[in-house]
Structures are given as structure tokens and as C-alpha cells.
C-alpha positions in Angstrom: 10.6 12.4 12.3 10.0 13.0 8.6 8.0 10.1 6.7 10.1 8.0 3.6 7.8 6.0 0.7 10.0 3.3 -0.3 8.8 2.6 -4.2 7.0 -0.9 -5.7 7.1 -2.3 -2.1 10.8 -3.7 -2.6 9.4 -6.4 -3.8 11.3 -9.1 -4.5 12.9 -8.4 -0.8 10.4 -9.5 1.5 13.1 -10.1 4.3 15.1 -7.4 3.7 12.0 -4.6 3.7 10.2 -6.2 6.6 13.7 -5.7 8.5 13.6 -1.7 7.1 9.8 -1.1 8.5 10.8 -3.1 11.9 14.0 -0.6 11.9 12.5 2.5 10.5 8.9 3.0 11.9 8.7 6.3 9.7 9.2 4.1 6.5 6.3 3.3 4.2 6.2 1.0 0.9 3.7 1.9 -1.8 2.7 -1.0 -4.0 2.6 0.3 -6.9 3.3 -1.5 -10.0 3.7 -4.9 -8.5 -0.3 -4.6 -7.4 -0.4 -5.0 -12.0 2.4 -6.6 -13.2 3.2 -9.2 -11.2 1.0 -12.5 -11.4 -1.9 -11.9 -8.5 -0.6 -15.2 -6.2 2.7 -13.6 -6.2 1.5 -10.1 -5.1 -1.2 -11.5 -2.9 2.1 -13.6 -1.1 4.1 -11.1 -1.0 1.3 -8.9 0.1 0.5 -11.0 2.9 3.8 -11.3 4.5 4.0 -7.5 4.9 0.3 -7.8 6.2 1.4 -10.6 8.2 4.6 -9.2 9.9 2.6 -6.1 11.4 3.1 -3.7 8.7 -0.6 -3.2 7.2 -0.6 0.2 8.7 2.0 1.2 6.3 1.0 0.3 3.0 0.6 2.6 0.5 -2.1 2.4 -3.2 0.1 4.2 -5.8 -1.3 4.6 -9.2 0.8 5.3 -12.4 -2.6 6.5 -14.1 -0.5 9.3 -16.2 1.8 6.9 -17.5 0.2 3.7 -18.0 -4.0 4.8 -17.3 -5.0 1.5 -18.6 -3.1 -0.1 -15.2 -5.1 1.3 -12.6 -8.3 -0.8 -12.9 -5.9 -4.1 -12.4 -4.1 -2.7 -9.7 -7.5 -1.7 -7.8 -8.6 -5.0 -8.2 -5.6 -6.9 -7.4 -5.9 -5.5 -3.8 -9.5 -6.2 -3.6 -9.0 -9.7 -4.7 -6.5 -10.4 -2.1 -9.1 -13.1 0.2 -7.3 -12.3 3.4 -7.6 -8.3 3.4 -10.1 -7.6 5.9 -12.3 -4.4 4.2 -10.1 -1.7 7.3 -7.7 -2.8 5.6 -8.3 -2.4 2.3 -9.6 1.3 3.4 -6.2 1.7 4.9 -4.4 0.7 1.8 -6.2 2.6 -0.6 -6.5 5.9 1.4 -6.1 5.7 5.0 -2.3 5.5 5.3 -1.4 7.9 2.6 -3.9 10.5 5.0 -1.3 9.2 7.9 1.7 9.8 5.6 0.7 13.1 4.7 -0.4 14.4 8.0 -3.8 15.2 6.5 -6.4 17.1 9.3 -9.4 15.5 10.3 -11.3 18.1 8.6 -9.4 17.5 4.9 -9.8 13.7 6.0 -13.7 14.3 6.5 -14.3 16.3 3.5 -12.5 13.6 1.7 -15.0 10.7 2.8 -17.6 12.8 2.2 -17.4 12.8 -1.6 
């Protein structure tokens, strides 16, 4: 079953893309943009709902560094400011579910960490 990135997180549709995940196990949301942009209690709600419903494991850290590269320092620390991210699942935000979605081999997942 081929994996699908859904863009921003579909944020403002919290209902509506927890229902998508639930139906489509093979569907992932990347948080880009709204991890900046929006005001950090409204991320960190919105955040915590997908957390929440079970989805944590499908959560992807996107950065737009080569079109807005003064973003990406906000967007890393609106996900590390979120007080009810546990530090597995921070990892799994920022890198270990993008490894899941791209099928990455223990060995490139390895050489990785080890930088």
C-alpha cells in the first residue's frame, strides 16, 4: 500500500483529517507551515488532538527552509515547546516517521543517528 503526505496537517479540519488517518492508515500529515504561522496555542491544540486521537505515529516535520529559511528555527521550536510531547515523540516527529514513510533500512536509519 503506497504511503500519501497530506500537506500543513489540514489544519483547520481537525474532525475531518482525524476521520482520513482512522480510514486510511497509509495517510500521513506533515505540519509544516502551521508549526510557524499559526499562534503556538492554536498549533499546540490542534497538535494535541491528532496526538490525542492515536495518530502521533504519523506526523511528519516539514521545513520550507528554501523558501522561507528564516521559518525553520520557529517551526523547530514550536514542536519542542508543545508541554505534552513526550521527547519519543518529538523524535518521531522530527525524524522517525518520515524514516517509516520512506521505508528507510535500518542501516541508512543508523548511519543517520550516528551524525
Amino acid at each position: 500500500m503506497q504511503q500519501r503526505p497530506h500537506m500543513h496537517g489540514g489544519w483547520p479540519y481537525t474532525e475531518d483529517v482525524k476521520a482520513l488517518m482512522y480510514m486510511h492508515p497509509n495517510l500521513y500529515v506533515d505540519i509544516a507551515v502551521i508549526n510557524w504561522i499559526l499562534p503556538q496555542q492554536e498549533f499546540e491544540n490542534y497538535l494535541k488532538a491528532l496526538i490525542d486521537a492515536g495518530f502521533g505515529n504519523r506526523l511528519l516535520f516539514v521545513t520550507y527552509q528554501i523558501v522561507w529559511p528564516d521559518t525553520s528555527d520557529d517551526a523547530i521550536e514550536s514542536v519542542n515547546a508543545a508541554p505534552f510531547l513526550t521527547l519519543k515523540q518529538k523524535e518521531d516527529i522530527f525524524y522517525n516517521n518520515a524514516a517509516t514513510f520512506l521505508g528507510l533500512s535500518e542501516e541508512e536509519i543508523k548511519k543517520h543517528k550516528n551524525r
